[in-house]
Backbone as CSV, one residue per row, in Angstrom:
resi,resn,N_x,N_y,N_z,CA_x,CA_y,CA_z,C_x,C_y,C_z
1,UNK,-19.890,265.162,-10.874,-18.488,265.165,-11.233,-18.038,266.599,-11.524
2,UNK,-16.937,266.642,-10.983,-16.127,268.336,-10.887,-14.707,268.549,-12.012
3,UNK,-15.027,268.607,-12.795,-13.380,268.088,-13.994,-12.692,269.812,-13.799
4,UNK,-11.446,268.768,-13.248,-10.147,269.661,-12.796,-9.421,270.382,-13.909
5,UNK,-9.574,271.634,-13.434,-8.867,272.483,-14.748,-7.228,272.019,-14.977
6,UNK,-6.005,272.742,-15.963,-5.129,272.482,-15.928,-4.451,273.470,-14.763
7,UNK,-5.027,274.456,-14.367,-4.264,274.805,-13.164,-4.557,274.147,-11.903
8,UNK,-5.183,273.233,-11.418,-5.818,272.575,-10.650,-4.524,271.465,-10.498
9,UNK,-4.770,270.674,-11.624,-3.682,270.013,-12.112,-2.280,270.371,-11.826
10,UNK,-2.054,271.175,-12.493,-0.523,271.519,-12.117,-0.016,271.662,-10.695
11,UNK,-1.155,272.079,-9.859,-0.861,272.618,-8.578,-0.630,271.262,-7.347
12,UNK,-1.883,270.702,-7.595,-1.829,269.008,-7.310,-0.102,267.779,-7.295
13,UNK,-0.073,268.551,-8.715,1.233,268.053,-9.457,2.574,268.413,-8.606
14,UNK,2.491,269.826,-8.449,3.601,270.729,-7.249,3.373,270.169,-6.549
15,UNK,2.227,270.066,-5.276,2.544,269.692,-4.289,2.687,268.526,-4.100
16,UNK,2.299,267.124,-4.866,2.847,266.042,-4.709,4.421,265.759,-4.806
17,UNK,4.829,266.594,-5.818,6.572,266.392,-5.861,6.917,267.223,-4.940
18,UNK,6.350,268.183,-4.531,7.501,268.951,-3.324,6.985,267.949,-2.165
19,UNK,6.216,267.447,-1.763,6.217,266.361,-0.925,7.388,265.087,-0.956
20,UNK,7.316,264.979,-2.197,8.196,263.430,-2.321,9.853,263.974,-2.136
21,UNK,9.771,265.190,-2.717,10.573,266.243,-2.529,11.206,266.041,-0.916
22,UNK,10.284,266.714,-0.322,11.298,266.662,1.519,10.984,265.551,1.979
23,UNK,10.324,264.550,1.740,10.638,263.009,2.308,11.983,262.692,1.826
24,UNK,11.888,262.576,1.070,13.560,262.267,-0.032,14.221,262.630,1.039
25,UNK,14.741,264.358,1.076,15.695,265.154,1.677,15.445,264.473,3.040
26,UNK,14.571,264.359,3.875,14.507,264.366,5.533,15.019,262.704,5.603
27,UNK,14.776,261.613,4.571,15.010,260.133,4.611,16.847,260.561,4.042
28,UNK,17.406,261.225,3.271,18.801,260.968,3.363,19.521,261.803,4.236
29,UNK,18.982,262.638,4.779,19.705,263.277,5.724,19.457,262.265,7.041
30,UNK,18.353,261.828,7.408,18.294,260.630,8.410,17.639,261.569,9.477
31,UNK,17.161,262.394,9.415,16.912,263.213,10.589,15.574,263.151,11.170
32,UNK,15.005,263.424,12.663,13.858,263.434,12.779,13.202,264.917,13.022
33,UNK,14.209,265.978,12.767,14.137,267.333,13.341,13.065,267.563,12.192
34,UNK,12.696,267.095,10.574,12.323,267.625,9.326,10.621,266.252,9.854
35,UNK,10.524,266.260,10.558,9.401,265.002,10.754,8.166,266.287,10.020
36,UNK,6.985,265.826,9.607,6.734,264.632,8.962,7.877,264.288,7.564
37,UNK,8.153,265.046,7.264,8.781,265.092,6.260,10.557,264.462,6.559
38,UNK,10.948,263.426,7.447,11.819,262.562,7.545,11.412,261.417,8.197
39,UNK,12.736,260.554,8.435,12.042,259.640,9.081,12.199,259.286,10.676
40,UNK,10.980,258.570,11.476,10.960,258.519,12.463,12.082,257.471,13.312
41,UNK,13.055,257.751,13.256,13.767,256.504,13.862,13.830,256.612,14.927
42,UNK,13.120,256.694,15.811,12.981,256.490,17.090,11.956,254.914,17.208
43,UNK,11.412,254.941,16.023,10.381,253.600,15.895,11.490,252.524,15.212
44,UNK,12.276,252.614,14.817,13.016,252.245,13.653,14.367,251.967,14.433
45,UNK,14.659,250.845,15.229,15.880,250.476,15.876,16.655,248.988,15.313
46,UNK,17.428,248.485,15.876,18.181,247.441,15.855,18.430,246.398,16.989
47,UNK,18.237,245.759,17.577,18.221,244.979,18.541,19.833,243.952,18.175
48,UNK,20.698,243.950,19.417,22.227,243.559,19.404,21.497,242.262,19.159
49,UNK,22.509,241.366,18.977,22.227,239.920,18.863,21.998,239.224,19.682
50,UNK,23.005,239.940,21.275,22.890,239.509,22.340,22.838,240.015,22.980
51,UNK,21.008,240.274,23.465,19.957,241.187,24.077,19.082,240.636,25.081
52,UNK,18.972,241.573,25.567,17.292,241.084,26.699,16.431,241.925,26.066
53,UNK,15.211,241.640,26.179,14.244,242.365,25.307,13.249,242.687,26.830
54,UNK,13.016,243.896,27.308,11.691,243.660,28.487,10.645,244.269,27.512
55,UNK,9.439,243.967,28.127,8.039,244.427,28.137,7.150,243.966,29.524
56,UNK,6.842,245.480,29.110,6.118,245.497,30.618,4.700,245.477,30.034
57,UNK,4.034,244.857,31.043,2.279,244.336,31.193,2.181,244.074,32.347
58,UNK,0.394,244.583,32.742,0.029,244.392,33.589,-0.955,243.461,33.607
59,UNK,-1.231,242.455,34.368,-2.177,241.218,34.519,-3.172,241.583,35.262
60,UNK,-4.095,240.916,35.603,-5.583,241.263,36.845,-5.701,239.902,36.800
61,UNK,-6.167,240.224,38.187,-7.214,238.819,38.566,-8.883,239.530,38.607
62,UNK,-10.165,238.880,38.613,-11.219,239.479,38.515,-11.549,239.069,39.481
63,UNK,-12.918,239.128,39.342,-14.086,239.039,40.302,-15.132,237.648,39.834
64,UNK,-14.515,236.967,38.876,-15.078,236.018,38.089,-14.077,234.830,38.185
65,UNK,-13.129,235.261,39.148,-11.914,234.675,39.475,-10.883,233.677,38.075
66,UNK,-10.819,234.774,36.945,-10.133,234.490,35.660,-8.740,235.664,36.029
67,UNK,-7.562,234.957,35.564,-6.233,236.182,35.188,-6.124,236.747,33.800
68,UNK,-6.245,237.747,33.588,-6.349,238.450,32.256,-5.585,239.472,32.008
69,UNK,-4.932,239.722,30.866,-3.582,240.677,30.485,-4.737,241.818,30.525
70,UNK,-4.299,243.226,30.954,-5.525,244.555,30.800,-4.653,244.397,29.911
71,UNK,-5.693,245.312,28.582,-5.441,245.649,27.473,-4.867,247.457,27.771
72,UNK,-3.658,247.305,27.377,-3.281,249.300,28.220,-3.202,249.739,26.969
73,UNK,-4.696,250.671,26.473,-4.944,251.174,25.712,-6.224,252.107,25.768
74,UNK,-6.571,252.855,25.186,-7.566,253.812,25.414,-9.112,253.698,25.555
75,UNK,-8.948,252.465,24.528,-10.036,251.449,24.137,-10.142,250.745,25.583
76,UNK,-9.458,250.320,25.820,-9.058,249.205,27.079,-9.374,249.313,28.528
77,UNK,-8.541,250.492,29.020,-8.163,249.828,30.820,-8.073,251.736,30.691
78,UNK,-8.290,252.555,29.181,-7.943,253.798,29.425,-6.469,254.134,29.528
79,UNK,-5.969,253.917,29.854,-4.796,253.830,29.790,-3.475,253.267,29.016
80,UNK,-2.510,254.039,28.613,-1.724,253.804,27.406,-0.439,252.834,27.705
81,UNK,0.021,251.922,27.105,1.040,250.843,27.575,2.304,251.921,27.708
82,UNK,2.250,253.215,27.050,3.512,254.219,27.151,3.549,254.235,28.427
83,UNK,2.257,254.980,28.794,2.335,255.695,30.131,2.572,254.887,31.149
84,UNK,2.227,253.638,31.282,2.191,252.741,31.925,4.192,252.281,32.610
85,UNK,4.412,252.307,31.166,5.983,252.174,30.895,6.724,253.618,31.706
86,UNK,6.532,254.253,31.134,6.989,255.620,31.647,6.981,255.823,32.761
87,UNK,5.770,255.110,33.832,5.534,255.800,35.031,6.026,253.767,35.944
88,UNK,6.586,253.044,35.592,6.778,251.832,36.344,7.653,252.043,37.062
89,UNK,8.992,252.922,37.602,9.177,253.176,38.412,8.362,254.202,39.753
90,UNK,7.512,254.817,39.495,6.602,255.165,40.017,5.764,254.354,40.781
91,UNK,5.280,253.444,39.742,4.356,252.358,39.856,4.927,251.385,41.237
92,UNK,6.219,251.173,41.031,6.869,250.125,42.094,6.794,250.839,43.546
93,UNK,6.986,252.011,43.072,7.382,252.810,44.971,6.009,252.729,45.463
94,UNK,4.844,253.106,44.336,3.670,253.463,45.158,2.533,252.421,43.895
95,UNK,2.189,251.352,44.493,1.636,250.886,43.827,-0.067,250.724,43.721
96,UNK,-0.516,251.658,44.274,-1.659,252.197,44.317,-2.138,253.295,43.163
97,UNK,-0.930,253.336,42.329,-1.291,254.037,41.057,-1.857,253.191,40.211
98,UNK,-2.013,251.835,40.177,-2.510,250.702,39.782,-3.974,250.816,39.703
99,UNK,-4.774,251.651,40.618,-6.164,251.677,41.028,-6.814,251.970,39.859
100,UNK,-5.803,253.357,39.134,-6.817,254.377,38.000,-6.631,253.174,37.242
101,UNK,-6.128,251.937,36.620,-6.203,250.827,35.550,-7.766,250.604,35.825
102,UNK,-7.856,249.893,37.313,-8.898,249.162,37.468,-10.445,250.287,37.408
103,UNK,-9.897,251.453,37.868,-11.455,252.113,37.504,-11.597,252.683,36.346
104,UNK,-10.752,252.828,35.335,-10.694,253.015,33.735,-11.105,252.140,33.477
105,UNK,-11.203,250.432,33.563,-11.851,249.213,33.450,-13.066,249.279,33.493
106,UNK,-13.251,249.835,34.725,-14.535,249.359,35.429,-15.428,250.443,34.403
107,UNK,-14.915,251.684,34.607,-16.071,252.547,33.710,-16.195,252.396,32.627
108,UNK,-15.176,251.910,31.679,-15.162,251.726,30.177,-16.122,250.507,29.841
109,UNK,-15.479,249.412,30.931,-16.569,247.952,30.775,-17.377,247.874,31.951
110,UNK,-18.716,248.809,32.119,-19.042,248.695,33.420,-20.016,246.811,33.194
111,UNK,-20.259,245.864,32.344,-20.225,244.870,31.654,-19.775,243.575,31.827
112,UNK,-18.355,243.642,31.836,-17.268,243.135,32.357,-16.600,242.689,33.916
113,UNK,-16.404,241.597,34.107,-15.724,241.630,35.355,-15.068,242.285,35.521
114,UNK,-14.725,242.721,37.030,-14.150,243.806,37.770,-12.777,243.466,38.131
115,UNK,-11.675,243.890,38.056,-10.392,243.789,38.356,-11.027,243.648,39.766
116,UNK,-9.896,242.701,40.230,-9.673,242.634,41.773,-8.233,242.332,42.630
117,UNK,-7.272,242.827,41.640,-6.043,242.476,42.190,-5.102,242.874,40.675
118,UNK,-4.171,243.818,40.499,-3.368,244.005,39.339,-1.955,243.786,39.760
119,UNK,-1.368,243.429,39.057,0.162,243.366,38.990,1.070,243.629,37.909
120,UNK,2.176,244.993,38.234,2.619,245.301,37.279,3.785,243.973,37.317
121,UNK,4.032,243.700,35.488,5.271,242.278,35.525,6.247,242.828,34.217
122,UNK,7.509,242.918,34.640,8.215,242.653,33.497,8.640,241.152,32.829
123,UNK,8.495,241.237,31.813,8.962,240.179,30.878,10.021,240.250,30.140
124,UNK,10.771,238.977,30.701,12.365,239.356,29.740,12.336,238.545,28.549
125,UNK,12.792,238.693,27.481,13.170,237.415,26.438,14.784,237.822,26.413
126,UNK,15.710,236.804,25.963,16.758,236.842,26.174,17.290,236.379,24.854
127,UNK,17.914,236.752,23.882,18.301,236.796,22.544,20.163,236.437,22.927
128,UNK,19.817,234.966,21.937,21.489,234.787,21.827,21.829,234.816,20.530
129,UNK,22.840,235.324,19.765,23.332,235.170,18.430,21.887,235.578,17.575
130,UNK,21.196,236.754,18.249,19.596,236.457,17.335,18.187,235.981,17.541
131,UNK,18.885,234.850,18.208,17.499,234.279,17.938,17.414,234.137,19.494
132,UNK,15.739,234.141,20.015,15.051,233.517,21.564,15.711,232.817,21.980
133,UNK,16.337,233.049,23.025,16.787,231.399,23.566,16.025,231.413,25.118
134,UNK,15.128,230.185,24.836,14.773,230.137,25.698,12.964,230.665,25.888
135,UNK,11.822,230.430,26.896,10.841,231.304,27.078,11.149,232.282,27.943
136,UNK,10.211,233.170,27.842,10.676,235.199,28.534,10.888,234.581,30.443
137,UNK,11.412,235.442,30.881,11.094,235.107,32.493,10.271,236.262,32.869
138,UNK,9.793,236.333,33.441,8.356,237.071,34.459,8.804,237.250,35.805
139,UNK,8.762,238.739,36.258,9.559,239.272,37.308,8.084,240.223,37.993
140,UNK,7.393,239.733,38.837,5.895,240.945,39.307,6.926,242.045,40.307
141,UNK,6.429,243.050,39.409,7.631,244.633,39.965,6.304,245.353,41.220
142,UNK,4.898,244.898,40.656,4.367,245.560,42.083,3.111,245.023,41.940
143,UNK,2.067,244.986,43.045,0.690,244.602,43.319,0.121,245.100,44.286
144,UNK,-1.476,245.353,43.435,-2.327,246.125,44.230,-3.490,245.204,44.363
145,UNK,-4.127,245.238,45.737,-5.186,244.806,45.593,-6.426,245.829,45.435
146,UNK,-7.708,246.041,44.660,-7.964,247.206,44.308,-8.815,247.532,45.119
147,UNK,-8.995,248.616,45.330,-10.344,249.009,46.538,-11.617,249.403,45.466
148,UNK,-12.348,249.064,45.974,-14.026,248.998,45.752,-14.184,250.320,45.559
């Protein structure tokens, strides 16, 4: 055990309040320019009442002949559900960008059944007054079959 002097203390003391300090300031000013020290509202939205909500996912078929959501994550398929998002117009023109999913798969789970067919799909949910109305509809924006 290391017992903290009173200047130790005090200093601890400063920098915890000048912390709480520019959170304060960056949370009432609303800004994200003061990040970490405001808040992120770019994570932090509102959805109208009367909305479509998409999310995009990509499905596989295997080699074990099961359909399975890839997990688009780093852990996963290697690949990030951002990037995935980011690049789906891409994805539609040339859908052979689909491949790096299945060999990020394959090397991460060499274990695992093998993708043998991906399809990028948007999913709509459709919000009336709020609430779901209705289940999402499923629109496949592109498909690859994967090469070996």
């Amino acid at each position: 055990m290391v017992r903290v002097g009173r200047i130790g203390k005090g200093l601890r003391v400063l920098v915890a309040v000048a912390g709480v300090g520019l959170l304060i300031n960056g949370s009432v000013r609303a800004s994200d320019d003061a990040w970490p020290f405001g808040p992120m509202s770019q994570y932090a939205m509102s959805v109208p009442d009367d909305a479509k909500i998409d999310y995009t996912r990509v499905s596989a078929v295997t080699d074990a002949g099961t359909t399975v959501d890839v997990p688009l994550n780093i852990e996963g398929a290697g690949v990030a559900r951002a990037e995935i998002e980011a690049r789906a117009g891409e994805i539609v023109k040339n859908p052979s960008l689909l491949q790096q999913v299945a060999d990020g798969w394959a090397r991460k789970h060499p274990d695992q059944p093998k993708y043998v067919k991906l399809e990028l799909i948007r999913d709509t949910t459709q919000l009336v007054k709020g609430r779901v109305e209705g289940p999402p509809t499923s629109q496949v924006l592109a498909t690859w079959e994967v090469r070996r």
